[in-house]
N, C-alpha and C positions, 0 to 999 in steps of 0.2 A: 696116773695121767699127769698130765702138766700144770694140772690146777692143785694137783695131790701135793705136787714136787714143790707149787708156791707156795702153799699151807706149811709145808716141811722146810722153809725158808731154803730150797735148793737145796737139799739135803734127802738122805734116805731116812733119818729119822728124824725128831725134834731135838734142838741143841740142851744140854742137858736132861733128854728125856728120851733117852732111847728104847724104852719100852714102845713108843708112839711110831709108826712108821704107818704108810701109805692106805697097809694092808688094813688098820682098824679106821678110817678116815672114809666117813660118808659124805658125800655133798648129795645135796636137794637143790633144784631150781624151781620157785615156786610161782604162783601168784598172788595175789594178795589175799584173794581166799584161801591160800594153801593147798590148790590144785597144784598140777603139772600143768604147764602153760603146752595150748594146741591152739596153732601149731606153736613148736622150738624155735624160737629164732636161734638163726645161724650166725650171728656176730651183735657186739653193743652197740652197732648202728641200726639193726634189724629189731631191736628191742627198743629202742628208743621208737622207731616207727609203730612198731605195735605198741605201745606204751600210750602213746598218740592217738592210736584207731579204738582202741578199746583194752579191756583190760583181761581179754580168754586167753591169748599170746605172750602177756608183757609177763617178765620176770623180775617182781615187784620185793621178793622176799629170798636170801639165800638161808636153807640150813646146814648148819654144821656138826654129826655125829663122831663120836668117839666109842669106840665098842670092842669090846674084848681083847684086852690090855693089859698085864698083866706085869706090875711095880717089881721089882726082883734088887735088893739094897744093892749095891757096889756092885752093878752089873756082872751079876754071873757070881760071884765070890761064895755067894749063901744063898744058893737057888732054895732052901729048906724053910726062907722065909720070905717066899713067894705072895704077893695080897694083890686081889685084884683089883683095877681101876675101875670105880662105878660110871658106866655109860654115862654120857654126859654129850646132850646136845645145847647148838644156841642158834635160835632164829634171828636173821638182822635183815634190816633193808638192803635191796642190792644196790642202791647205788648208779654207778656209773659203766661197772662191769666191765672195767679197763676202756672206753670208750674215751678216746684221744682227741676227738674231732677241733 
């Protein structure tokens, strides 16, 4: 997605980390309880209203997963000493959520 692509700084994988590409890249959009917000707002203006009205909707928390990844030294050179990446998530506030207003 395009939020995958802004993670990956416009790029298909991470800058010196090309083990990391799109395909192991979770996002969550949570609430502050750590639900799924119902309903989704459809833009940082729609969230900021729901943000407002109560907190079932507002998307108060982003998480970030990293999963099945797999380190490979001099990309490619010594596939024989392959180690995998241990999953690795990070909850943070969301912010603003690109909202420009």
């Amino acid at each position: 997605t395009e939020v995958e692509s802004l993670v990956l700084f416009g790029g298909t994988s991470l800058p010196a980390g090309a083990e990391i590409t799109a395909a192991n890249i979770n996002i969550e959009y949570l609430t502050a309880d750590g639900h799924t917000p119902d309903p989704f707002p459809g833009s940082p203006e729609d969230n900021i209203a729901a943000c407002l009205s109560g907190p079932d909707g507002c998307i108060a928390l982003v998480r970030v997963s990293i999963t099945g990844a797999t380190y490979v030294p001099m990309v490619g050179l010594f596939p024989f000493l392959a180690v995998p990446i241990p999953a690795s998530t990070v909850t943070m506030p969301a912010e603003s959520l690109g909202y420009r207003g």
